[in-house]
N, C-alpha and C positions, 0 to 999 in steps of 0.2 A: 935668172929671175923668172917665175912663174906668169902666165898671163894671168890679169884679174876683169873680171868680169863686173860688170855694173847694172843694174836694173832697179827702173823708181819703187817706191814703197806705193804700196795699194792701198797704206792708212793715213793717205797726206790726203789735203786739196792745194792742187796748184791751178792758177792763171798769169797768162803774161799782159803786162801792163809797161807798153814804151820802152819794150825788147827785152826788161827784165822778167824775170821770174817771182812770184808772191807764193811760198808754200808756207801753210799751216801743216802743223805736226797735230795728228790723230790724236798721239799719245798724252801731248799735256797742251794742246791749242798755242804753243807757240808758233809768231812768224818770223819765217825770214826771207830776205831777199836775196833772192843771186842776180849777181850783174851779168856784164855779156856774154864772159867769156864760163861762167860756170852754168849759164842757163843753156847754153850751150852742150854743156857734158849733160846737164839732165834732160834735156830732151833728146837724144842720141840714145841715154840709157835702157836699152832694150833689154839689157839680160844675155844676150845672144853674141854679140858685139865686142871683140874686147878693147881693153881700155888702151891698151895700146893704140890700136886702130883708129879706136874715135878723135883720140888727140892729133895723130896724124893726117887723117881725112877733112877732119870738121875745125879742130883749134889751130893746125898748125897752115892748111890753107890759109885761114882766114888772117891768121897774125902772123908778124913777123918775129919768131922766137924759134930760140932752138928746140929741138924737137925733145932731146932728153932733157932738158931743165921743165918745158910744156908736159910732158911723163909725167916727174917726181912730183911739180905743180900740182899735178890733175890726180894722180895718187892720194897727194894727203888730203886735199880738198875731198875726195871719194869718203876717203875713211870717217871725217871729221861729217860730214854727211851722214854715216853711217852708222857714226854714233851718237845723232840725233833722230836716228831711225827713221830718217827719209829718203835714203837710200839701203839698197842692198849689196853688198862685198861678197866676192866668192874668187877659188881659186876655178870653178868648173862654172861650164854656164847656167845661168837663171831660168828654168821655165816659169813663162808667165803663170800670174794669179791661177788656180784652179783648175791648171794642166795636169797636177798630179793624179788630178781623181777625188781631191779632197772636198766634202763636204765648203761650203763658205757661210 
């Protein structure tokens, strides 16, 4: 299995209100809420990070769950993320917003 890398969208507004997470989507002003343990992966989502790691360090500390089911868990919740386009998916890592040199 490949490592996947995870980093937030730059086209969301997020704040946390009572440990959750409130993100509006750029793309059509939808929100939604992540509970503990996925506000959890989006705040960790650095781009740089993998997602292996994060579950291990950040999810799998803090809860008591196996470590590969907290993975596949946090995989599909990634992707399902990702194609709300508030997060980003990669097999290589993320550089931040405007690292490439690109105009914004």
């Amino acid at each position: 299995m490949s490592k996947l890398y995870i980093a937030r969208s730059p086209r969301v507004a997020a704040r946390s209100l009572g440990g959750e997470m409130m993100i509006m989507s750029g793309r059509d002003s939808t929100l939604f809420t992540l509970n503990q343990t996925a506000s959890i992966l989006w705040r960790a989502a650095d781009g740089s990070t993998p997602l292996e790691e994060i579950v291990q360090q950040k999810i799998c500390s803090e809860f008591e769950v196996d470590p590969a089911e907290a993975l596949q868990d946090a995989e599909t919740l990634a992707r399902e993320l990702a194609g709300h386009q508030i997060l980003q998916i990669s097999e290589q890592p993320i550089p931040p917003p405007g690292a490439s040199g690109e105009a914004r």
